[in-house]
C-alpha positions in Angstrom: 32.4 26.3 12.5 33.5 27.6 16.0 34.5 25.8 18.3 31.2 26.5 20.6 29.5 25.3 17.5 31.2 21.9 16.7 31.3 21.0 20.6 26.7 21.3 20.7 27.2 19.4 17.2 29.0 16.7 19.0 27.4 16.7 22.1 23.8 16.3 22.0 22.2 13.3 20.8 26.0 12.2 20.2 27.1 8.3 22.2 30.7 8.4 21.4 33.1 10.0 18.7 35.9 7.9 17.3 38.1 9.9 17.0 36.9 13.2 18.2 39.5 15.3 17.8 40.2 13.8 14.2 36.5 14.8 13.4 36.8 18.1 15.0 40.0 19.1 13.0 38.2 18.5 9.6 34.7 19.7 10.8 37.2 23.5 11.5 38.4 22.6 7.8 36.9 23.8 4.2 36.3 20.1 3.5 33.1 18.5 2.5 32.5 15.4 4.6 31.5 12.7 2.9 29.1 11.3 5.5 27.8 7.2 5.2 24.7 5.8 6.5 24.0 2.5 5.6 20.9 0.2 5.9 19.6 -3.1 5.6 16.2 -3.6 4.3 15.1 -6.5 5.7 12.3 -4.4 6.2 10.4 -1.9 4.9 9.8 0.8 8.1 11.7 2.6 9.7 11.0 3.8 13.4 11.9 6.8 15.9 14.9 4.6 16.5 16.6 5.6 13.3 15.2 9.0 13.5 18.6 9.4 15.9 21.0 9.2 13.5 18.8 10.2 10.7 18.8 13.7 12.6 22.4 14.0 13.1 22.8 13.4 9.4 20.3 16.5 8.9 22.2 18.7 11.0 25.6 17.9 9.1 24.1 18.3 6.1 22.8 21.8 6.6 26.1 22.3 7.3 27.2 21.5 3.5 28.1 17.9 3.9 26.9 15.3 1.6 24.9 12.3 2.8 25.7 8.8 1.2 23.1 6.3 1.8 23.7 2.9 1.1 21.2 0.0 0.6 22.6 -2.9 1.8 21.1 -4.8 -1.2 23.8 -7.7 -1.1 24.2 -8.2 2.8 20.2 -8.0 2.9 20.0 -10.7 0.5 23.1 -12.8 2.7 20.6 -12.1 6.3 21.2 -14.7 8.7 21.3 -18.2 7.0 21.8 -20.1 10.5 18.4 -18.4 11.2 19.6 -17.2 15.1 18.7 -13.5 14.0 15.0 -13.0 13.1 15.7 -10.1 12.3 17.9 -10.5 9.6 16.0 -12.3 7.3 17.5 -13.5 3.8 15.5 -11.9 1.3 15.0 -12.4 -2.4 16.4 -9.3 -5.2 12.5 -8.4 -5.3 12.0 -8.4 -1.4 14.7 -5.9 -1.1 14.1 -3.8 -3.8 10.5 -3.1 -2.5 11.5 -2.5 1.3 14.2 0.1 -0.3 12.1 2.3 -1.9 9.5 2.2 1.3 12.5 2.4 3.7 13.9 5.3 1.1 9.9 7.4 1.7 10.1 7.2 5.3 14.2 8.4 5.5 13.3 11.5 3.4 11.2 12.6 6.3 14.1 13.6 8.1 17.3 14.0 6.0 17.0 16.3 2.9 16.8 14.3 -0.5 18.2 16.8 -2.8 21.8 16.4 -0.8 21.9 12.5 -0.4 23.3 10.7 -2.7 21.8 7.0 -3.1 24.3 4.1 -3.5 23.6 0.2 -3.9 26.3 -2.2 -2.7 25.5 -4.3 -5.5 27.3 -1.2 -7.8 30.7 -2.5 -6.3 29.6 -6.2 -5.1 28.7 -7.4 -8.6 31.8 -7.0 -10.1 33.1 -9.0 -7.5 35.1 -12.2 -8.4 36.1 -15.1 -5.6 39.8 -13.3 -5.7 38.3 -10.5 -4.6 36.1 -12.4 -1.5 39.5 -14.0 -0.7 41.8 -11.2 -0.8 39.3 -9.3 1.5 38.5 -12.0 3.8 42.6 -12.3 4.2 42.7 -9.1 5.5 41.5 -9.9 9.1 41.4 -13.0 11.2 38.9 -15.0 13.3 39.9 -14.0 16.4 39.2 -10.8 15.5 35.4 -11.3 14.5 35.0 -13.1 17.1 35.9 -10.1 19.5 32.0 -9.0 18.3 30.0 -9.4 21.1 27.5 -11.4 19.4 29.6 -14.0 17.8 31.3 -14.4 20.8 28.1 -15.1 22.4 27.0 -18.0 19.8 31.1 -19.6 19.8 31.2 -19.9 23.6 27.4 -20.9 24.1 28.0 -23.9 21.2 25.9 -22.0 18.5 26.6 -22.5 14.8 27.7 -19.5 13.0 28.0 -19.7 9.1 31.0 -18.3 7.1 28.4 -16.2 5.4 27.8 -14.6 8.6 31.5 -13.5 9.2 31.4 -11.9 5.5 28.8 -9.6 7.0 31.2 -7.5 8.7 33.4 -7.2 6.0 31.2 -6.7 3.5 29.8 -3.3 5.3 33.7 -2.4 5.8 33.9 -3.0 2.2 31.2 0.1 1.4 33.1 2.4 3.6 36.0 1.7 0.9 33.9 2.0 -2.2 32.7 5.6 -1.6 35.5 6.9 0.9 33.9 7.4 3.4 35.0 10.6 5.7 32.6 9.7 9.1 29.9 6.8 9.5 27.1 7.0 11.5 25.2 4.0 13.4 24.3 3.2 16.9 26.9 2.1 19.4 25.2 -1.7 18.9 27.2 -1.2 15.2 30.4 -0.3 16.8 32.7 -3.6 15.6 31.5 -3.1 12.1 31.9 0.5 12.4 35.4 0.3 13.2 36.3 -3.0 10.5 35.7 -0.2 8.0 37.9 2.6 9.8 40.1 -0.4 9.6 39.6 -2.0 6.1 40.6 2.0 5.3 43.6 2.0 6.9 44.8 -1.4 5.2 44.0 0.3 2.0 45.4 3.6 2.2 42.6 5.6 2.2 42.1 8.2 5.4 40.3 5.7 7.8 37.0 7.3 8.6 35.2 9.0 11.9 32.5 7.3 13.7 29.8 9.2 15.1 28.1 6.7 17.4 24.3 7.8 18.7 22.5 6.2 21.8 20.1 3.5 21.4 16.6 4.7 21.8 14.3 2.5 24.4 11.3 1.4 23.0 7.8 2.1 24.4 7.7 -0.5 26.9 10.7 1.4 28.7 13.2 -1.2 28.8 14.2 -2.5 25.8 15.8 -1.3 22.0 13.1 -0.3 20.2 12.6 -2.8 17.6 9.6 -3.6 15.4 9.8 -7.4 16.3 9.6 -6.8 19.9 6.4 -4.5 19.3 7.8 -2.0 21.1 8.3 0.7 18.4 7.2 4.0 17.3 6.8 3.7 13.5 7.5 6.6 11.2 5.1 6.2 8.7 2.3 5.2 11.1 -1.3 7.1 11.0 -0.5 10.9 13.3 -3.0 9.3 15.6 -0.9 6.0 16.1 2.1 8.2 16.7 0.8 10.4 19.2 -1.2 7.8 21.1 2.0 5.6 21.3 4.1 8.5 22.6 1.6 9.3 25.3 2.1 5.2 26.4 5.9 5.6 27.5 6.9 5.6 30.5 7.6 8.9 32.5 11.1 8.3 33.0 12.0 8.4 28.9 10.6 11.9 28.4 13.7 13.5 28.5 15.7 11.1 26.9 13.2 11.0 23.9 13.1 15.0 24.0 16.8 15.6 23.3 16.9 12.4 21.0 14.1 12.8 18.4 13.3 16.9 18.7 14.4 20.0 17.9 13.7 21.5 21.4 16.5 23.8 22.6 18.5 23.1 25.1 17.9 25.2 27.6 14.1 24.6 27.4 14.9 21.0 28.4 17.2 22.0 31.5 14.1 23.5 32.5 11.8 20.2 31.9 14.1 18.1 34.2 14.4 20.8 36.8 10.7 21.4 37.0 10.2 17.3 37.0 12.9 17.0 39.5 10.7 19.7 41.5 7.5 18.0 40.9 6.0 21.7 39.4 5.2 20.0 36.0 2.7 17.4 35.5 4.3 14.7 33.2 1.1 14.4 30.9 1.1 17.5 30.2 5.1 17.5 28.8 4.1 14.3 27.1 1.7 15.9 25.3 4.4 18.5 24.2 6.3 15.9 23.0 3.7 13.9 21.3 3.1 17.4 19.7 6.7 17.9 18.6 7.2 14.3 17.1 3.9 14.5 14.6 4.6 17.9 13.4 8.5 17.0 12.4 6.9 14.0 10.4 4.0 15.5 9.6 2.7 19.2 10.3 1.6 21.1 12.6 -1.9 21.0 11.6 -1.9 17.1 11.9 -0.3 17.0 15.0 -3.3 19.4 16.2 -5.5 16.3 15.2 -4.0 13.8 16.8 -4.0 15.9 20.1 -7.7 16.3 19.8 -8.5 12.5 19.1 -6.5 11.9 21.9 -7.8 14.1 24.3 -11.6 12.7 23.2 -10.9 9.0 22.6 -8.2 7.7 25.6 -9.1 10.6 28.1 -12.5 11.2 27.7 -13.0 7.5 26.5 -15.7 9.1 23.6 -15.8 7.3 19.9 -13.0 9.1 17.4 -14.8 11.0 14.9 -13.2 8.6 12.3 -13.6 5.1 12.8 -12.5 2.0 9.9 -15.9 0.5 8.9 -16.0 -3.3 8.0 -19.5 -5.0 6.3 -20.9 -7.9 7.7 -21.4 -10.2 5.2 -21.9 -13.5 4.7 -19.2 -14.3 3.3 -17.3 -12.8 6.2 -19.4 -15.0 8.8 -18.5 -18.3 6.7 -14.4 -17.1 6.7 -14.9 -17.2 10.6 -17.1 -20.3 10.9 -15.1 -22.5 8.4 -11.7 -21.2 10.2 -13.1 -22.0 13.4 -14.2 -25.7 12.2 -10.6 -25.9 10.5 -8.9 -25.0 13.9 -11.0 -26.3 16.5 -13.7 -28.9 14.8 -16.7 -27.1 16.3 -19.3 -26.0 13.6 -21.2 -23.7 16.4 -19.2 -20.9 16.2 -21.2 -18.4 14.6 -25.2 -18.9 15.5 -28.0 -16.1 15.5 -29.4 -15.1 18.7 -33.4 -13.3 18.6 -35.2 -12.2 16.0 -33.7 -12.6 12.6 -34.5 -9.0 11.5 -32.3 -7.6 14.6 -29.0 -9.7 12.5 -27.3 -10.6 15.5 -24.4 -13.1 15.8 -22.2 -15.0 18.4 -19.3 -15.2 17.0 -15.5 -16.3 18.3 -14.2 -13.3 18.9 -10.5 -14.3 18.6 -11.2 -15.3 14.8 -13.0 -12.1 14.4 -10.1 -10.0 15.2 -7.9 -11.9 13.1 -10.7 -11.3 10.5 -10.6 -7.4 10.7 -6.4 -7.2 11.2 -6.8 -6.4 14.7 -5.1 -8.9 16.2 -2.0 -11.0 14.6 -3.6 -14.2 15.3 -5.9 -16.4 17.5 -3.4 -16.4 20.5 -2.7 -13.1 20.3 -6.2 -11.9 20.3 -6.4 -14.6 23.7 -3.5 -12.7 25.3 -5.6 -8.8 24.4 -8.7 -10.4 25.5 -6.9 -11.6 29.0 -5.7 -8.0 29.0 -8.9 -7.0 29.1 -7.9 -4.8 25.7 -11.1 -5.8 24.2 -14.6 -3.8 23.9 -17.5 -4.5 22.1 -20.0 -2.0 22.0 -18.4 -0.5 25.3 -18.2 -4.1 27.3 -15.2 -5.3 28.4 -14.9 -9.2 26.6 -14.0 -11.5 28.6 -14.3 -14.6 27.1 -13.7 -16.2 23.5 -17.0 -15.7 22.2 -19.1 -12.4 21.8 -22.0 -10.5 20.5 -22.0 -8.2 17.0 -24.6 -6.8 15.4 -24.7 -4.1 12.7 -23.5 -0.8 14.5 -21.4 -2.9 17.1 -17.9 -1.1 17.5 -14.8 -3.1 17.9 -12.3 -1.5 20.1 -8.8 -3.1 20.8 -6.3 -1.0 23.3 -6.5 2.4 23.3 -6.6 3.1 19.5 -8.2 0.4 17.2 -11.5 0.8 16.6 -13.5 -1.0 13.8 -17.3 -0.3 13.2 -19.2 -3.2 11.7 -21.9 -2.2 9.1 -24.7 -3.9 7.1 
């Protein structure tokens, strides 16, 4: 590679390099990098968030690396035993197996799966023996775990934190050994563990690796990580419709930002997005939509993220019914689930009662246990919180109270893409 080449490599999309000119001198070299990217499957999705390093990896690997992903199958199964992380889980062998080969689905998206090569920590961690935890653990101290910003946190505020937890760390650190690692990639929020393993390298003889470090991408509500348990995320297996929709929802001021982050778009084509923003020539929704465009046809095609632009353009701006629309029967058995959840939760039997004529089969009905019923809302309060967000249509009224009228034919819409049609 030239050094014009290696410098855009590093550059874009890039947080920090430890230690650049380390991974410069081998990227000028004949050597095959052996890149690592680990993950935890706590869960099974992935989201744009990932998609950051996950395209970094691409680009290295069209360059003749070799990927290493690693399922962290033993420090899933560890997850956060004081429970102060909920979103690290301890999972069963089962649990993690099934998120792996989802999570596995949704990373072949982006990085080629003919030039990874899939590890399991438990290759290495089940031949483990308690010599082996202790002559590891030996290797670094307290004080220096609890330099991590986290467990620093949880010391000085009083907060328990398990020995288990502290393995974590090390255990990561450990994988970096195992396959000999050349660079590791992760967000700067995995810096400390990032640089145990450079160090756990060192301490072993091996060359300690490089760190390629990629900025953490702000969720859809504009201010926080994107993170499936704050709600806040862009899923990479979600519908092409779902995608779009939620990339039209963020805010102005994370168009760029998600441009050079999650696309392909050149350079110089985004210079010219800021400066035409900056001059106020360039109508954001319209370089939203570009995006929106750009994100679907990387995961998807072209042809779907055509589709999404048009069910956009007809169901949020032109407010018109999508042309495909999830149909749920009315049933009886469907209005005794809501009346008998209803009595359960509240005592009160009138939940569900028939208003006119019977052969017009409508219902009142508690709308908060209906949405529950057709998985559009989580549960009862959060349905209470959409309804208060005036979120909730039925047959084109705006709900503003718990209870409302269905019929067959009434559509269900919640925010600006869930719809549900009920049907006799």
């Amino acid at each position: 590679m030239s050094p014009k080449d290696i410098e855009k490599l590093l550059r874009r999309g890039v947080a920090e390099v430890i230690v650049k000119e380390e991974l410069v001198e081998l990227l000028g070299s004949d050597k095959k990098l052996r890149l690592k990217e680990g993950f935890d499957p706590s869960f099974p999705d992935i989201h744009l968030g990932h998609v950051v390093a996950l395209k970094k990896l691409r680009e290295f690997q069209e360059l003749g690396h070799q990927v290493i992903l690693i399922v962290g199958d033993w420090t899933a199964q560890i997850g956060d035993p004081s429970g102060a992380s909920i979103t690290r889980p301890m999972l069963s062998a089962e649990q993690v197996k099934t998120n792996a080969q989802t999570y596995m689905e949704q990373f072949f998206k982006v990085v080629d799966k003919a030039h990874t090569e899939v590890r399991w920590q438990s290759e290495w961690f089940d031949k483990f023996t308690l010599a082996d935890v202790i002559q590891l653990t030996s290797k670094f101290t307290i004080a220096q775990l609890l330099a991590r910003d986290d467990f620093n946190k949880r010391y000085n505020a009083g907060r328990p934190i398990t020995m288990a937890e502290f393995l974590y760390p090390l255990l990561q650190a450990y994988d970096s050994v195992a396959i000999q690692a050349d660079v590791e990639f992760g967000g700067t929020d995995q810096k400390f563990n990032l640089l145990v393993g450079r160090e756990l390298q060192s301490m072993v003889g091996q060359r300690p690796q490089q760190l390629l470090l990629v900025p953490i991408l702000a969720g859809t509500d504009g201010s926080q990580k994107m993170s499936k348990s704050l709600g806040n995320y862009i899923g990479v297996a979600e519908p092409p419709e779902e995608i779009y929709g939620k990339v039209m929802s963020i805010p102005d001021s994370l168009i760029l930002d998600y441009f050079e982050l999650v696309t392909d778009v050149p350079d110089q084509e985004l210079r010219e997005f800021k400066h035409e923003l900056e001059n106020e020539t360039l109508n954001p929704m319209e370089l939203k939509k570009r995006l929106a465009r750009e994100i679907v046809s990387q995961l998807y095609n072209q042809k779907a993220a055509d589709k999404a632009e048009r069910h956009f353009v007809k169901v949020v701006q032109q407010k018109e019914v999508p042309e495909e629309i999830r149909q749920v029967k009315i049933t009886k058995e469907l209005l005794q689930r809501i009346k008998a959840r209803s009595f359960e939760e509240t005592g009160f039997r009138g939940s569900i009662r028939e208003v006119g004529k019977p052969e017009t089969e409508a219902w009142i009905v508690s709308v908060p246990l209906l949405l529950c019923e057709m998985g559009l809302a989580k549960s009862r309060s959060d349905a209470k919180r959409l309804i208060a967000q005036e979120s909730v249509h039925i047959d084109n009224r705006t709900i503003y109270e718990t209870q409302g009228n269905i019929k067959i034919g009434s559509i269900i819409k919640v925010g600006p893409r869930r719809w549900v049609q009920m049907v006799g």
